[in-house]
C-alpha positions in Angstrom: 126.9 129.3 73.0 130.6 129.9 72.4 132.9 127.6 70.9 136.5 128.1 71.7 139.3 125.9 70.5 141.2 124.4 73.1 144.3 121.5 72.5 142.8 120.6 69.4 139.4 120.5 71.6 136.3 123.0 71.5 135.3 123.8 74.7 131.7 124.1 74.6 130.6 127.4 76.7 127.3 128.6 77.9 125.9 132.1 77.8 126.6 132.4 81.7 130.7 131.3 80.8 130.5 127.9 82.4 132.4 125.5 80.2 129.7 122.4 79.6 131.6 120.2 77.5 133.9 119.2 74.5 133.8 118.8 70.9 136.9 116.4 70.0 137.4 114.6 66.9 137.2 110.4 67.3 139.9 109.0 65.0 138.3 105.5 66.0 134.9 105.8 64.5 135.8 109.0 62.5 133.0 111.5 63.7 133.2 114.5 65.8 131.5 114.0 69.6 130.5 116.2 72.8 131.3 114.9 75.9 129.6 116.9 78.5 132.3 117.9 80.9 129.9 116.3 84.1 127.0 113.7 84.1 125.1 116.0 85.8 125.0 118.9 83.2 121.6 119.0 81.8 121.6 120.6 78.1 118.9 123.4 77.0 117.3 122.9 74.1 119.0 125.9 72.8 122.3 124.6 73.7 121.7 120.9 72.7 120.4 122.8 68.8 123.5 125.2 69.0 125.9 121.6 69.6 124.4 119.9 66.8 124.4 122.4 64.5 128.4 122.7 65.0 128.8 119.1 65.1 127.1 119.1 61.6 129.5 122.0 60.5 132.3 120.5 61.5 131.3 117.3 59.7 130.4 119.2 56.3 133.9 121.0 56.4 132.2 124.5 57.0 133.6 124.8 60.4 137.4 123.0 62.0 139.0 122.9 64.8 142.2 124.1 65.1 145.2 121.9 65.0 148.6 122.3 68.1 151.7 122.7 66.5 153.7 121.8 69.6 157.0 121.9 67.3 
């Protein structure tokens, strides 16, 4: 699974390059969440481990996501 930072987004790619979803940041209830790009995409176990384990990084401050500077 790669993570690549996106518009203040991680895209959420899977070993064959097909982007599954986004990691964004929820101001609202203050919590980092995937939203699966399509209804349809069914998650592998590996993937749905490899999602939660960044969620949880992101959470604990070991990992970010990259801010835009559009000034």
């Amino acid at each position: 699974m790669l993570f690549f930072p996106a518009q203040q987004e991680l895209d959420c790619i899977n070993d064959n390059g097909d982007i599954i979803g986004k990691i964004t940041f929820d101001g609202a209830q203050d919590e980092y969440v995937f939203s699966p790009v399509s209804e349809s995409i069914v998650l592998s176990g590996l993937e749905e481990a490899s999602i939660a384990m960044r969620l949880a990084g992101l959470k604990l401050g070991k990992f970010s996501i990259p801010m835009q500077d559009d000034d």
